[in-house]
C-alpha positions in Angstrom: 13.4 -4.7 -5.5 11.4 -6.9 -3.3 8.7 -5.6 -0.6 11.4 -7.4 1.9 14.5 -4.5 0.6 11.5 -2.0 1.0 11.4 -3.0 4.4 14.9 -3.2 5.3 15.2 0.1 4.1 13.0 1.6 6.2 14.2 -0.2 9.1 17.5 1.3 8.7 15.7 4.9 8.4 13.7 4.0 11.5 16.7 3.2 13.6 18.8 5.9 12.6 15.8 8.1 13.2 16.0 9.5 9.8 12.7 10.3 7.0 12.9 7.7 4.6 13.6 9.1 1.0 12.6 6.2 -1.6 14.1 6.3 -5.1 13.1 4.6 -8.6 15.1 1.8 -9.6 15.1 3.4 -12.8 17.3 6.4 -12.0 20.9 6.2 -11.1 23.8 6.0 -8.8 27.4 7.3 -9.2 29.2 4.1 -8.2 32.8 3.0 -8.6 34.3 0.4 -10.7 35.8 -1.2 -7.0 32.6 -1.7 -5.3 31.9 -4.6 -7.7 35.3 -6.0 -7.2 35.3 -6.2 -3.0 37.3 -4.0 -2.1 36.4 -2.8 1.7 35.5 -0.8 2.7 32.4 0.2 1.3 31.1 4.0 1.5 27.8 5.9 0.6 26.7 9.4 0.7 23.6 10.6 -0.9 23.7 14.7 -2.1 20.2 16.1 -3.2 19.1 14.2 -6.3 19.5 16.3 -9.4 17.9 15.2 -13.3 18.2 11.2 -13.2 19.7 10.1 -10.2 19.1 9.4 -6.7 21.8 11.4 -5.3 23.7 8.3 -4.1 27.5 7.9 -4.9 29.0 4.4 -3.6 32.7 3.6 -4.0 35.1 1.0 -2.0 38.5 2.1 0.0 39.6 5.4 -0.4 37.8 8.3 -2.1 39.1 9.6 -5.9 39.3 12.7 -7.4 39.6 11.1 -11.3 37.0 12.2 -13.4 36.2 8.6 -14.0 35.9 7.1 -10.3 32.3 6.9 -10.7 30.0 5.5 -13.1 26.5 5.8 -13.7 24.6 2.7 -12.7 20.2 2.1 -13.0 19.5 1.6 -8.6 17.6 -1.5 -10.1 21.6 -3.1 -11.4 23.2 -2.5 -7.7 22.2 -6.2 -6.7 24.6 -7.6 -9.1 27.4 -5.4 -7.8 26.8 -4.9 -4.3 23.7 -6.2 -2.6 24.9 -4.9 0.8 23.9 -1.4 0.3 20.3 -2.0 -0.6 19.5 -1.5 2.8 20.9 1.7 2.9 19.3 3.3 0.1 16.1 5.2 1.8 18.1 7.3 3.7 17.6 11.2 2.7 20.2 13.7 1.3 23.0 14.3 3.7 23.3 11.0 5.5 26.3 8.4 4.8 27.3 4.8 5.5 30.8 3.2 5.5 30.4 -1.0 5.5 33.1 -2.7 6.4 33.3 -6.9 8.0 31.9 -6.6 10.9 31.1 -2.8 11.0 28.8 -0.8 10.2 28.5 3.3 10.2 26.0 5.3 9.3 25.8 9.2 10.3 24.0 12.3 9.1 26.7 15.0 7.5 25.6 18.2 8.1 28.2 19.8 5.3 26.4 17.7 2.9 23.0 18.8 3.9 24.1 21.9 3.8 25.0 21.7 0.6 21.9 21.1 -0.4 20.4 24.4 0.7 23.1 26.1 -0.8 22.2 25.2 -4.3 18.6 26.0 -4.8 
């Protein structure tokens, strides 16, 4: 990650008026198999970080239940499959961001915050 994705991503915090959050590269996201092959659009929500993750999970188009939909992907690998959400990835537990061409949404969701609390 370069010092200009470090400053991206605080950017986006700053104008969403959120606390930015940094992650390792070393620890993972649940992403799905779609994101790498652009499918729009693209969503992100981040639950509290648990073991070796970041608390990120990314897919493309609509949501799945399989057991398989996501994979476990190092933060550091996400420039190969989807550079986009780079930005994106300092925002705390609760918030989430749909991409799509020409949109862009990004919201805090209180049920996921929530969530949170619940499980400590």
């Amino acid at each position: 990650m370069t010092q200009t994705d470090i400053e991206r991503q605080q950017s986006v915090c700053e104008r969403f008026g959120a606390t930015p959050m940094p992650y390792s590269l070393h620890l993972k996201v649940g992403i799905a198999r779609n994101v790498r092959e652009g499918v729009e659009p693209i969503n992100g929500l981040r639950v509290k970080p648990v073991g070796d993750t970041t608390g990120w999970y990314i897919w493309a188009g609509e949501w799945s239940d399989d057991p398989d939909f996501f994979v476990p992907l190092h933060a550091e690998n996400l420039a190969s499959w989807c550079p986009r959400v780079i930005p994106y990835l300092q925002l705390p537990t609760g918030w989430r961001f749909l991409l799509a061409p020409s949109c862009e949404d990004v919201w805090f969701d209180e049920e996921l915050a929530s969530s949170e609390n619940d499980e400590t």
